[in-house]
Backbone atoms as SQL, in Angstrom:
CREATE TABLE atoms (id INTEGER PRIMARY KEY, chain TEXT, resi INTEGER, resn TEXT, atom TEXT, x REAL, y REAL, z REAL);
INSERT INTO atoms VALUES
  (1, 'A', 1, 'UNK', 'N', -7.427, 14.213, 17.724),
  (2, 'A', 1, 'UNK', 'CA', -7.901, 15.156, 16.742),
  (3, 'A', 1, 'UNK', 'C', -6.889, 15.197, 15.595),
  (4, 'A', 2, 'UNK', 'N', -7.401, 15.113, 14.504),
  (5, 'A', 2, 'UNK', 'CA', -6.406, 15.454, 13.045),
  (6, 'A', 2, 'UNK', 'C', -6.637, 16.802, 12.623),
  (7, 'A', 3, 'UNK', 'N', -5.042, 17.411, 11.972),
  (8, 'A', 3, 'UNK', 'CA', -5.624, 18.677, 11.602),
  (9, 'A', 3, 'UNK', 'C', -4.780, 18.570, 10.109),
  (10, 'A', 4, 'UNK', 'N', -4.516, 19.488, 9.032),
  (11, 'A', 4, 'UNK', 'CA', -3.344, 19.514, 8.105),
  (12, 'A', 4, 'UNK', 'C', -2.114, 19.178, 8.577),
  (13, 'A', 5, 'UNK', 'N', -1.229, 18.886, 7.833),
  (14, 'A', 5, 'UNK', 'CA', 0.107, 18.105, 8.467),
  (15, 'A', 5, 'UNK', 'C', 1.123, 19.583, 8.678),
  (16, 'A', 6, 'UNK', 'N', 2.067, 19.825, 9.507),
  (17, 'A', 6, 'UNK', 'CA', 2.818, 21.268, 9.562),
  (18, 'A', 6, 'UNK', 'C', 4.121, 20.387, 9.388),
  (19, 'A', 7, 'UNK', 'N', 4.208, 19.026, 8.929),
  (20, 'A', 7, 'UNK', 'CA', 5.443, 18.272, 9.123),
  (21, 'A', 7, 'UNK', 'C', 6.734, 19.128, 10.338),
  (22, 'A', 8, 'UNK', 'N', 6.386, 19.088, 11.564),
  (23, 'A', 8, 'UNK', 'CA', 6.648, 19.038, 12.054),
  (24, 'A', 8, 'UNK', 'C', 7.878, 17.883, 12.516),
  (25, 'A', 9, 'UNK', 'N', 9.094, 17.663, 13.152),
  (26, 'A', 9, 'UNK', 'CA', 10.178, 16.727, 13.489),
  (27, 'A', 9, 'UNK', 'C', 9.352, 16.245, 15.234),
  (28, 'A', 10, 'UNK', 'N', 9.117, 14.810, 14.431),
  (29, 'A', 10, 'UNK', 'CA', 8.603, 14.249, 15.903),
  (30, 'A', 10, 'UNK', 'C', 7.207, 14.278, 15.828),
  (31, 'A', 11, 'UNK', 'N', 6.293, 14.602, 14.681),
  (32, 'A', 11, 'UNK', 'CA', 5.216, 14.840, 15.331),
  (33, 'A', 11, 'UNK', 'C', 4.392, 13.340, 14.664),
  (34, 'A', 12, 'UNK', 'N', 3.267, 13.028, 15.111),
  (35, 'A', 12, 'UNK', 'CA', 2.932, 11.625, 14.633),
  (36, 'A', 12, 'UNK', 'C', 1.792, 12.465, 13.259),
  (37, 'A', 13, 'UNK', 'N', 1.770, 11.058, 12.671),
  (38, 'A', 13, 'UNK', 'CA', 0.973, 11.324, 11.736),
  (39, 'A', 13, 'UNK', 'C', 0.013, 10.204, 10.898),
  (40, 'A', 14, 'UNK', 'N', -1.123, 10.461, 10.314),
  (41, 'A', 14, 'UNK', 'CA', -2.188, 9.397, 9.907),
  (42, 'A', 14, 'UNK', 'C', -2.517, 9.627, 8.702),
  (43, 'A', 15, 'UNK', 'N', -2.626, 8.834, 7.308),
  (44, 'A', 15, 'UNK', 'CA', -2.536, 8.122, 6.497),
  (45, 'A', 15, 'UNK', 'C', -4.073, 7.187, 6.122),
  (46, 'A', 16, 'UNK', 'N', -4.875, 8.174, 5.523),
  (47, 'A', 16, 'UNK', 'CA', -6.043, 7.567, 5.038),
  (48, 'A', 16, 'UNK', 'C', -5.749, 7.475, 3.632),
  (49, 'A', 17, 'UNK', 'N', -6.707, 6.283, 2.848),
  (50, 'A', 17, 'UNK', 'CA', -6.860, 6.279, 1.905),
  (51, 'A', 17, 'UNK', 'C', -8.199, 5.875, 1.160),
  (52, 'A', 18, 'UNK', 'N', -8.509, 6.384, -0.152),
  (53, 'A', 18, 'UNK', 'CA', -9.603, 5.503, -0.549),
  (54, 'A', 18, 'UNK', 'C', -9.946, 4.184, -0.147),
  (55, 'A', 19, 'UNK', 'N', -11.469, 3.438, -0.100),
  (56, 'A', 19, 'UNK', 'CA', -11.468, 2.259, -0.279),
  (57, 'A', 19, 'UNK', 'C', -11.084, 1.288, -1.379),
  (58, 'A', 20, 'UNK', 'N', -11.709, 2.029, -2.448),
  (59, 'A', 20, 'UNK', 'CA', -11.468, 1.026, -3.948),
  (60, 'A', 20, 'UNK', 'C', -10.402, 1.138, -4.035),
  (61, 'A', 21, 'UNK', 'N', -9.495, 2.328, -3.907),
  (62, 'A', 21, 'UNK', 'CA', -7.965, 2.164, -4.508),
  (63, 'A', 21, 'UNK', 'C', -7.026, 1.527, -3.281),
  (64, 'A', 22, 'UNK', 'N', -7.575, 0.973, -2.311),
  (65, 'A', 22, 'UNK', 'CA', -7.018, 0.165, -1.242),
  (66, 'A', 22, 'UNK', 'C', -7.397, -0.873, -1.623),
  (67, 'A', 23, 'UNK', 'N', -8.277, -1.577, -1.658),
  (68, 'A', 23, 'UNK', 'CA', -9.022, -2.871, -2.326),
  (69, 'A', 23, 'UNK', 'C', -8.367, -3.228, -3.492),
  (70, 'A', 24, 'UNK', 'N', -7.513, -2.220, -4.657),
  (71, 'A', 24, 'UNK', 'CA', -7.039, -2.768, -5.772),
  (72, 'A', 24, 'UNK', 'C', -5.997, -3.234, -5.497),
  (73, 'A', 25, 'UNK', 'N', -5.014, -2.301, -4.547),
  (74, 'A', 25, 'UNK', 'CA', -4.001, -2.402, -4.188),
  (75, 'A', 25, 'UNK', 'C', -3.617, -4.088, -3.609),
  (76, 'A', 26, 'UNK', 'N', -4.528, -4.081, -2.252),
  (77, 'A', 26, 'UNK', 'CA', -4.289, -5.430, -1.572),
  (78, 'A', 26, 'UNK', 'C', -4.645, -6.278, -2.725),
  (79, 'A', 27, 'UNK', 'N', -5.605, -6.324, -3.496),
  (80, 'A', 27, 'UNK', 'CA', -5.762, -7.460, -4.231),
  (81, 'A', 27, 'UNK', 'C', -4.462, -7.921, -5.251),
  (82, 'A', 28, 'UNK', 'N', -3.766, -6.842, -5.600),
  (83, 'A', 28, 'UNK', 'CA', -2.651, -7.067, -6.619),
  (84, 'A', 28, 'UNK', 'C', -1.374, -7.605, -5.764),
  (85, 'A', 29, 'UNK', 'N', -1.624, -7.153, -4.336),
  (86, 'A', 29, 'UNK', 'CA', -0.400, -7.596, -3.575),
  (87, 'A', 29, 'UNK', 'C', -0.289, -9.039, -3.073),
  (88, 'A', 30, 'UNK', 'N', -2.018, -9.536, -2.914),
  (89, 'A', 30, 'UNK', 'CA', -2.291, -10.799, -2.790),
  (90, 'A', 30, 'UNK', 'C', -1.976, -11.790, -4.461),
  (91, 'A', 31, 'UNK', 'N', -1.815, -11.258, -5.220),
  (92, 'A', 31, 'UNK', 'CA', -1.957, -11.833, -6.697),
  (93, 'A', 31, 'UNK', 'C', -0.211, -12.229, -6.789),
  (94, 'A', 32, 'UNK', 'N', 0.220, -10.973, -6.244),
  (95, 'A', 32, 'UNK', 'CA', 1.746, -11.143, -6.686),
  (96, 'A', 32, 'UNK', 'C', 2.446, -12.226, -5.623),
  (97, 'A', 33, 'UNK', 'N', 1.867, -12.124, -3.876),
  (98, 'A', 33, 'UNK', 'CA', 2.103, -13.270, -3.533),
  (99, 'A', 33, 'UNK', 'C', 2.026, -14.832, -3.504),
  (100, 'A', 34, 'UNK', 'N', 0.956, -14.804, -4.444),
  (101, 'A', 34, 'UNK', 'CA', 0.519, -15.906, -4.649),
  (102, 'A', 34, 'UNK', 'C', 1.958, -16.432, -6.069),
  (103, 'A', 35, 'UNK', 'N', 1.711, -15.885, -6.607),
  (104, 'A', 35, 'UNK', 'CA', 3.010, -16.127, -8.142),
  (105, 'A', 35, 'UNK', 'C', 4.050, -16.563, -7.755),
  (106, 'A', 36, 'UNK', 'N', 4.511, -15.260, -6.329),
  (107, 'A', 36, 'UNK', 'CA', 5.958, -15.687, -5.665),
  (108, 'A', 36, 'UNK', 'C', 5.879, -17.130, -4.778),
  (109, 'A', 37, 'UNK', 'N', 5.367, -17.236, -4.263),
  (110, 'A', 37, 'UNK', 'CA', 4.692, -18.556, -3.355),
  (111, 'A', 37, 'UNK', 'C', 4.735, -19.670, -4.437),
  (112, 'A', 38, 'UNK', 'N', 3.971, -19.374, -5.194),
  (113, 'A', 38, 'UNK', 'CA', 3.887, -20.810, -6.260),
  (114, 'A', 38, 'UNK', 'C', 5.571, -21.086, -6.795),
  (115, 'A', 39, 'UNK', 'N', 6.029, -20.180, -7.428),
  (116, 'A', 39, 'UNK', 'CA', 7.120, -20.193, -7.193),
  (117, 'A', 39, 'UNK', 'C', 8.656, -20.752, -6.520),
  (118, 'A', 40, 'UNK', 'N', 8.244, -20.048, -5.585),
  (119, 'A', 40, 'UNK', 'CA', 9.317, -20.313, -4.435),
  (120, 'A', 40, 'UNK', 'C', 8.984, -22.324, -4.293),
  (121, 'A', 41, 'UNK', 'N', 7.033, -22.640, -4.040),
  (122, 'A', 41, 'UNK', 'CA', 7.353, -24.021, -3.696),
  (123, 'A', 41, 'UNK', 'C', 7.407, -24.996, -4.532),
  (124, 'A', 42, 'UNK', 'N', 7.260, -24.406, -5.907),
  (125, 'A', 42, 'UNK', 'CA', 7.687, -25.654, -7.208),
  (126, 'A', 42, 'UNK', 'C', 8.603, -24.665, -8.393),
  (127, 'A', 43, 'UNK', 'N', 9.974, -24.446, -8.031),
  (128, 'A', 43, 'UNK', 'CA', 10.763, -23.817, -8.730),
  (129, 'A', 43, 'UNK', 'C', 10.106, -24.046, -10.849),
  (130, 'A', 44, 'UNK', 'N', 10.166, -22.696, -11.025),
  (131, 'A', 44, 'UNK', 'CA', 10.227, -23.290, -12.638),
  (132, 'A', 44, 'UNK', 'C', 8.387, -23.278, -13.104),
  (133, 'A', 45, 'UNK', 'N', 7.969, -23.463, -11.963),
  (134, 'A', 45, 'UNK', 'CA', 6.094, -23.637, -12.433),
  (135, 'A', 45, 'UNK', 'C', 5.351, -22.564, -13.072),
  (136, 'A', 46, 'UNK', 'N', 6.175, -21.097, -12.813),
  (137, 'A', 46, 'UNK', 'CA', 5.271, -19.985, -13.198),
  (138, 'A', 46, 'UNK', 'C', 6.520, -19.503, -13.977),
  (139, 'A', 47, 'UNK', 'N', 5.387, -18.888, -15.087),
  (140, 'A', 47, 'UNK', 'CA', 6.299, -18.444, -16.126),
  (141, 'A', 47, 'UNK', 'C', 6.972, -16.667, -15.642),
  (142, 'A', 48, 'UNK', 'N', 8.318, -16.495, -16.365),
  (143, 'A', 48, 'UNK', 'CA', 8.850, -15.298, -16.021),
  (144, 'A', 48, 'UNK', 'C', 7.852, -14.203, -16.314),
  (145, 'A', 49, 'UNK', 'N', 7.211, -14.300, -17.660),
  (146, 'A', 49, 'UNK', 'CA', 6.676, -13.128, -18.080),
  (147, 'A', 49, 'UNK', 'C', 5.008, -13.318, -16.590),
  (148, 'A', 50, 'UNK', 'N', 4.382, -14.071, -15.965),
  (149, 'A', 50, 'UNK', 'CA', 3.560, -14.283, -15.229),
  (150, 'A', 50, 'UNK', 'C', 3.792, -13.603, -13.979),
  (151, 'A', 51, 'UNK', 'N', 5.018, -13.687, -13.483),
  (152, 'A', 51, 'UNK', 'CA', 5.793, -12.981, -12.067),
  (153, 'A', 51, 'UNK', 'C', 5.959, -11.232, -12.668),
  (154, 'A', 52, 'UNK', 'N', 6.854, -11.105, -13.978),
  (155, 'A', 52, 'UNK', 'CA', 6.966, -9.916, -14.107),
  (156, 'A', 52, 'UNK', 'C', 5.845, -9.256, -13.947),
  (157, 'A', 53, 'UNK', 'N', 4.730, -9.622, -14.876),
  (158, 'A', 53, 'UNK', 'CA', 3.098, -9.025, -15.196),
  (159, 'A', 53, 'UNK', 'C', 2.246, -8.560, -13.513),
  (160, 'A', 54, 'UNK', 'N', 2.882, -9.963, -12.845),
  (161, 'A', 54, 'UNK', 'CA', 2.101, -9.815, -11.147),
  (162, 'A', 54, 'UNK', 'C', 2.609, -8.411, -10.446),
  (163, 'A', 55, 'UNK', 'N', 4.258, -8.203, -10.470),
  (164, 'A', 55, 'UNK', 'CA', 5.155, -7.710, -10.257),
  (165, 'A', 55, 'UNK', 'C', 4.483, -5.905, -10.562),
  (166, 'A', 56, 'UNK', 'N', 4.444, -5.890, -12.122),
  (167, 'A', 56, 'UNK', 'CA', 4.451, -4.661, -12.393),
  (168, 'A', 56, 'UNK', 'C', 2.745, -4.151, -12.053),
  (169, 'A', 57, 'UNK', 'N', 1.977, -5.191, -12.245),
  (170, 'A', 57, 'UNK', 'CA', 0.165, -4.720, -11.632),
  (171, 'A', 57, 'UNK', 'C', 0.903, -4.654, -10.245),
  (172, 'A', 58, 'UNK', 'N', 1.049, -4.857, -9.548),
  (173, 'A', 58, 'UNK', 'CA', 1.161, -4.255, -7.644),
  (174, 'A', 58, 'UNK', 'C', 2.237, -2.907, -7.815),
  (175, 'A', 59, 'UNK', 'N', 2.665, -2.748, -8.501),
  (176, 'A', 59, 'UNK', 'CA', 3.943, -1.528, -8.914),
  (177, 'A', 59, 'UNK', 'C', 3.235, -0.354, -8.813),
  (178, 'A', 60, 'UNK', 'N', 2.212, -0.788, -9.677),
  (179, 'A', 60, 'UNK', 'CA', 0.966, 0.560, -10.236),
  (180, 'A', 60, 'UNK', 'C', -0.003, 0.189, -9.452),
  (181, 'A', 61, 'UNK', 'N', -0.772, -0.405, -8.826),
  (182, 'A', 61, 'UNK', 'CA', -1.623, -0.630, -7.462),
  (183, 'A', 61, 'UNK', 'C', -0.813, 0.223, -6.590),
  (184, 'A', 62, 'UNK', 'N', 0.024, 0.426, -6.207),
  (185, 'A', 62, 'UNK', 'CA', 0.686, 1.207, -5.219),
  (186, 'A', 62, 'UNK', 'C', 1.516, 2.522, -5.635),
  (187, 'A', 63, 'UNK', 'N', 1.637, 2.499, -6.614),
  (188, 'A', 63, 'UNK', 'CA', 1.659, 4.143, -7.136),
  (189, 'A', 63, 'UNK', 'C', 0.257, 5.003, -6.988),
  (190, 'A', 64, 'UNK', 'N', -0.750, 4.005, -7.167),
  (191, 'A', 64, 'UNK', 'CA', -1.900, 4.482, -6.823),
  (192, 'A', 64, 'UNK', 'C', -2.543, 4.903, -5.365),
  (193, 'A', 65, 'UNK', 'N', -1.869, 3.769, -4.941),
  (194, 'A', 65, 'UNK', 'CA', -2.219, 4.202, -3.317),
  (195, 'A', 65, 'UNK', 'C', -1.646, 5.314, -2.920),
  (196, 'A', 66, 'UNK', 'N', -0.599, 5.509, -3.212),
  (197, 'A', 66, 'UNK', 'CA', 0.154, 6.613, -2.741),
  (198, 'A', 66, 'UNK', 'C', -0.407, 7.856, -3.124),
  (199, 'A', 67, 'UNK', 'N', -0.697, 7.788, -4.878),
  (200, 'A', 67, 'UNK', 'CA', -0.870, 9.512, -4.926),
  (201, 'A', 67, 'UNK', 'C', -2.594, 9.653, -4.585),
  (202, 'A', 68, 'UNK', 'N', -3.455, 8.378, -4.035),
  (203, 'A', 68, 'UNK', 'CA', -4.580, 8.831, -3.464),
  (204, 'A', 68, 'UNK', 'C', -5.119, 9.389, -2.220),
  (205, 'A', 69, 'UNK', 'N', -3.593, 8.987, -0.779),
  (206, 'A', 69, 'UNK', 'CA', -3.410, 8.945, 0.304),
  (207, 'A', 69, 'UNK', 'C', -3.675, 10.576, 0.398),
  (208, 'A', 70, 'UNK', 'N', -4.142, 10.599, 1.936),
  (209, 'A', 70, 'UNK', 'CA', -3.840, 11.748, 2.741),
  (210, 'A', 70, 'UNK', 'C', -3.475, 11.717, 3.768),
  (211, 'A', 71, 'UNK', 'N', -2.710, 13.281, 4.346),
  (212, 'A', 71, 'UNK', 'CA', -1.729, 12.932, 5.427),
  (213, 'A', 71, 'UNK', 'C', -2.606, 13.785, 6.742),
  (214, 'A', 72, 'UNK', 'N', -2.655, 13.209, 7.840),
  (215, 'A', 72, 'UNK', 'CA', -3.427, 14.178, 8.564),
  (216, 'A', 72, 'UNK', 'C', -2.161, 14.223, 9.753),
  (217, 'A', 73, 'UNK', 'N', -1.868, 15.177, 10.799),
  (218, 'A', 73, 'UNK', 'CA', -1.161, 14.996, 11.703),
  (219, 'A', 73, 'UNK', 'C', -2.369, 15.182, 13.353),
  (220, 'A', 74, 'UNK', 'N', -1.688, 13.527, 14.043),
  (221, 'A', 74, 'UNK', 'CA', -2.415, 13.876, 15.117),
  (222, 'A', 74, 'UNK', 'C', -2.232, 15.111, 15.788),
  (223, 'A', 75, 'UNK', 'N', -2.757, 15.326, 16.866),
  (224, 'A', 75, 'UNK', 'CA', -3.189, 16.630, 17.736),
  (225, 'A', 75, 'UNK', 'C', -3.418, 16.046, 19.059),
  (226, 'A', 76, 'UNK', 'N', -2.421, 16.176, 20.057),
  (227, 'A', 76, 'UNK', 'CA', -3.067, 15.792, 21.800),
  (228, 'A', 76, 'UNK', 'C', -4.257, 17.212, 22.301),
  (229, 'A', 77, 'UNK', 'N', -4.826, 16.551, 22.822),
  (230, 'A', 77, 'UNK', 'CA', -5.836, 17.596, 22.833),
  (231, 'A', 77, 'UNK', 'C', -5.953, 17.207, 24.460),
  (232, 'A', 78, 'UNK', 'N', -5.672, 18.426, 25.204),
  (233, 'A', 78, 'UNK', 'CA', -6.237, 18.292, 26.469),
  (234, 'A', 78, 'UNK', 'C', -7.067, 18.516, 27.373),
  (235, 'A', 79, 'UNK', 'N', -7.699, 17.015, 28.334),
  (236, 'A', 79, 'UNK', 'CA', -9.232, 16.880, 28.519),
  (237, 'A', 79, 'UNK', 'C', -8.970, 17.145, 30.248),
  (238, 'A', 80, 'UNK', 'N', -9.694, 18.211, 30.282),
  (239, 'A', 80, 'UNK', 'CA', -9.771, 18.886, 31.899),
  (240, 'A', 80, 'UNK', 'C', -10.899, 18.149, 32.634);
């Protein structure tokens, strides 16, 4: 069971988020790995300003994720 979070020390907790703003996210994280990858296996192939640009779209893809997230804290619930 999830209820509001009491941030509690020790207590577990779950982390939903939109779909679309999850979908932007992974896609920018897949974009930026791809740059670094190309990269890494033919030094010099991708331009600086191309890595920065990948770099800063996943920066803000995930500023996004974050302030769209919600925090739920589990709940053991006991079954008699």
């Amino acid at each position: 069971m999830l209820k509001d979070p009491s941030f509690e020390p020790g207590a577990s907790y779950v982390y939903t988020f939109g779909t679309a703003v999850f979908d932007s996210y992974d896609d920018a994280e897949n974009e930026l790995l791809e740059v670094l990858i190309a990269e890494v296996t033919d030094p010099g192939s991708v331009p600086v300003k191309r890595i920065r640009e990948a770099r800063e779209k996943a920066g803000e893809a995930y500023k996004k994720l974050l302030e769209d997230r919600k925090i739920y804290q589990e709940v053991d619930e006991d079954v008699d």
